[in-house]
C-alpha positions, 0 to 999 in steps of 0.5 A: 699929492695923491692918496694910496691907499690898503685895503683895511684904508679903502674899507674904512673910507667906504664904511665911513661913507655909508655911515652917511646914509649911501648905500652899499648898492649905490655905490657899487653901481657907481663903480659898475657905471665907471669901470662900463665907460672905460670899458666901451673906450677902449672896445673895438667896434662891434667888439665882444665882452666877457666879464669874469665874475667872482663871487665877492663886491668885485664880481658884483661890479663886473655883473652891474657893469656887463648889464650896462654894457648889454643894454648899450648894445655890447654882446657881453657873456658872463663867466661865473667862478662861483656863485655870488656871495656878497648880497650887492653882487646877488642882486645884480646877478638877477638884474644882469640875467634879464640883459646879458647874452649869456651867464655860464660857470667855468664848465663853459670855458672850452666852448667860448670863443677868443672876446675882443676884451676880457673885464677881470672882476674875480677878486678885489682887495680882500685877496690874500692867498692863492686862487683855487683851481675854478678861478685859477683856471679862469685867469690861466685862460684870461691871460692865454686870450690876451697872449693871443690879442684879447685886451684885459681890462680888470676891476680895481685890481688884477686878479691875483695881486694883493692890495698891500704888498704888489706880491703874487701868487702863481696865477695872476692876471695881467692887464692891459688897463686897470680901473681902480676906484677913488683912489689907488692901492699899495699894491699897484705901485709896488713890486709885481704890481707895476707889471700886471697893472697896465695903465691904471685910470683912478675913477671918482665914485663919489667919497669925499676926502672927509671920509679918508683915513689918516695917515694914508700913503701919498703919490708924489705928483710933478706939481708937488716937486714944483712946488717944493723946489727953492725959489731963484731970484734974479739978484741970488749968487752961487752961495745962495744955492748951498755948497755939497761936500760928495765923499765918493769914489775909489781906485776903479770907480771914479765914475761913480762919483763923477756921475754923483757930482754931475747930477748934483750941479744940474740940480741947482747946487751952488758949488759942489766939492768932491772929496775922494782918494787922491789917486783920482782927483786928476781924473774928476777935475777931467770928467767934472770940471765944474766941480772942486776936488780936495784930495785925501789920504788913501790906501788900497785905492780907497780913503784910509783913516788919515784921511780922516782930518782933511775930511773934517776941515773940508766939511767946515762951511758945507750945507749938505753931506752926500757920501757912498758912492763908488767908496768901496767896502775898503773905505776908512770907518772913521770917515763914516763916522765923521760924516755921521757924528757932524750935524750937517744934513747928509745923505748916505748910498751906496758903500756907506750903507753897507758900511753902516750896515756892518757896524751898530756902533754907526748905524746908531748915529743915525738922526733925523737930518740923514737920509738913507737911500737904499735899494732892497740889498742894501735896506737887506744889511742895514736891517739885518733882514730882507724884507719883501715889503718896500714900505715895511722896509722904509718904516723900519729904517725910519725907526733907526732915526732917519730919513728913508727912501728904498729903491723899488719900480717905485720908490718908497719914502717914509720920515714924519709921512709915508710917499711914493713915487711912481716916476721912472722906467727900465731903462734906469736898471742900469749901474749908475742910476743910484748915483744920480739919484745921490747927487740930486738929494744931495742938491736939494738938501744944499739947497735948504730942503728937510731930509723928507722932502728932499727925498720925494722931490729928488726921486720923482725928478731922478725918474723924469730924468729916466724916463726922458732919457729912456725916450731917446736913447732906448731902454736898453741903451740909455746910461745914467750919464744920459739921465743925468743930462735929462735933468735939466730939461726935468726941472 
């Protein structure tokens, strides 16, 4: 796994290396040295530069790095938002003077021609509030030239985005390509981020992992998710690989548990059984026919407390609990609170949240071998308030004594660590998504996993799968039935 890190985090790494003896300027050249590489990559032939500077350590790159540039032979001009402040970005300021084809403040701005690429060095990571009227200006026109086919490159964040949370303010540059260094930031992954950042390439500019903070977020990587998967040996039976009990389903939405019990068996359940009301038992045998059915008590389409006997003789022998999806609001409480009060691992989505979320008495029955997956309304009643911040979110629901993973562009998993997984594509923004994801935690916890690592495995194979599925069938096309067919060819 990779680090995420805040910007009070990366600070730390960085004062914790120049307690070695490096310093400031060195390592600003560093990064200077990367962000020029990328830079010549990706510059068409004879193309023009222009670097926007701030006046803070960002800034100070983008002048070390235009002077590189310059001395390659790249017509490069600078634009100043406003004099530099930071002590590295002064000296580099004077060394770009001697190379750079031109230094100029925002004044100029009207009488420079379209440059075949734009190099965002305005802010860093310190940026918390919105940009002023030089340097808004200067994004305004940033992104007007990459409308008309300028490429933005931006120096360690896009200009505009905060570092922690991925929020924006009213001006925000929107790149191309980000080049961030030695590790990524929060606000990368999360919410606006995703869109403004472009490809993101994470440049090494020497820090050792030694001067790492702890406790730091961590990108979940396909290898870890290798890593973590259950062994199948060639002698292992279907017993081996655990039995998940699904509790899902209602008058009109069937499918919902359809999907849950599909994408469980193509995520190595060994036997799945799907408890729902009996009025759509016949029509699961016909979708999922793989999978068992027990039949329960119902009323209005949707398990009534009778239910709650057949559903405590069905949870006997069963390694995993996955319960929600497609319930409705007019499922039995009782069966809620059967799933919670029995000490089998569990996960719970979808209708079984809100559930939860409407009653104390069951949200206080929460332990630590629940999971929870919430998308950012359901994470909204579950904790009585709405919460912008995905990982603030996880955190708090991890409070309550569970495992927890918020649905986001990237999704957010917090228990004893905090990840991130960063798999997945649009095409997954449709009705049913959610209950593939449900099927593969619940697989994965039959299959023996802890709740945490069920949930960052189950979230970075859910959005593979997606992103499989997107490549051929289109964004706008591809259903969660084909992202549940995906997993397969994932795994």
């Amino acid at each position: 796994m990779k680090p995420v890190f805040t910007a009070e985090e990366m600070r730390f790494a960085e004062n914790s290396y120049f307690a070695k003896g490096v310093s400031s300027l060195t390592l600003m050249e560093r990064a200077a040295g990367e962000l020029a590489r990328r830079v010549l990559m990706l510059l068409p032939k004879d193309g023009t530069c222009a670097f926007a500077c701030g006046s803070g350590g960002n800034g100070g790159d983008g002048y070390a790095a235009a002077r590189l540039l310059s001395e390659k032979g790249v017509r490069t001009v600078i634009l100043q938002a406003s004099e530099p402040r930071n002590p590295d970005a002064v000296t580099n300021c004077e060394r770009a003077k001697s190379t750079v084809f031109a230094i100029s403040d925002t004044s100029a701005l009207n009488r420079l021609p379209k440059p075949d690429v734009w190099v965002d060095c305005l802010f860093g990571i310190g940026l918390n509030r919105a940009p002023d009227e030089n340097h808004a200006r200067l994004i305004q026109r940033i992104n007007e030239d990459h409308e008309n086919g300028s490429l933005v490159i931006s120096c360690d964040l896009p200009s505009g985005l905060n570092a922690d949370t991925g929020e924006t303010p009213d001006e925000c540059v929107w790149a191309d390509e980000t080049v961030t260094f030695q590790a990524y930031k929060r606000g990368l992954l999360l919410q606006k981020g995703v869109d403004v950042c472009g490809n993101v390439t994470v440049a090494d500019i020497g820090i050792g992992e030694d001067c790492y903070p702890s406790g730091a977020m961590c990108l979940v990587e396909d290898g870890d998710v290798k890593r973590a998967l259950p062994k199948r040996l060639r002698s292992a039976h279907k017993n081996d690989f655990g039995h998940l009990l699904i509790v899902a389903g209602s008058l009109g939405m069937a499918g919902a548990a359809a999907i849950t019990a599909l994408s469980a068996l193509r995520s190595g359940a060994g036997l799945v059984t799907v408890a729902c009301p009996e009025s759509i038992e016949p029509i699961l045998q016909t979708l999922v026919p793989c999978a068992m059915c027990i039949p329960l008590p119902e009323k209005d389409g949707a398990l009534s407390d009778e239910a709650h006997g057949k559903l405590e003789s069905a949870i006997g022998g069963k390694t995993a609990l996955a319960v929600g999806p497609g319930l409705s609001m007019k499922c039995s409480e009782k069966c809620i609170r059967l799933a919670l009060e029995c000490s089998v691992k569990a996960v719970f989505d979808a209708d079984a949240l809100n559930i939860i979320g409407r009653n104390a008495d069951l949200k206080a029955l929460l332990k630590p071998c629940h999971a929870v997956t919430p998308h950012p309304g359901e994470a909204a009643r579950l904790l009585g308030e709405k919460l912008r911040d995905a990982c603030l979110a996880a955190e708090r629901l991890s409070a309550c004594g569970c495992a927890a993973l918020v649905k986001g562009p990237c999704s957010v998993i917090k228990q004893k660590g905090l990840f991130i997984s960063s798999s997945g594509c649009t095409g997954m923004a449709k009705g049913g998504s959610g209950d593939a994801l449900t099927g593969i935690v619940g697989a994965l916890l039959a299959q023996g996993l802890d709740c945490e690592t069920a949930l960052w495995a189950a979230s970075q194979l859910h959005g593979r799968a997606g992103e499989s599925a997107q490549e051929k069938y289109g964004t706008a096309s591809m259903l969660a039935s084909d992202l549940v067919s995906c997993i397969g060819e994932v795994l």
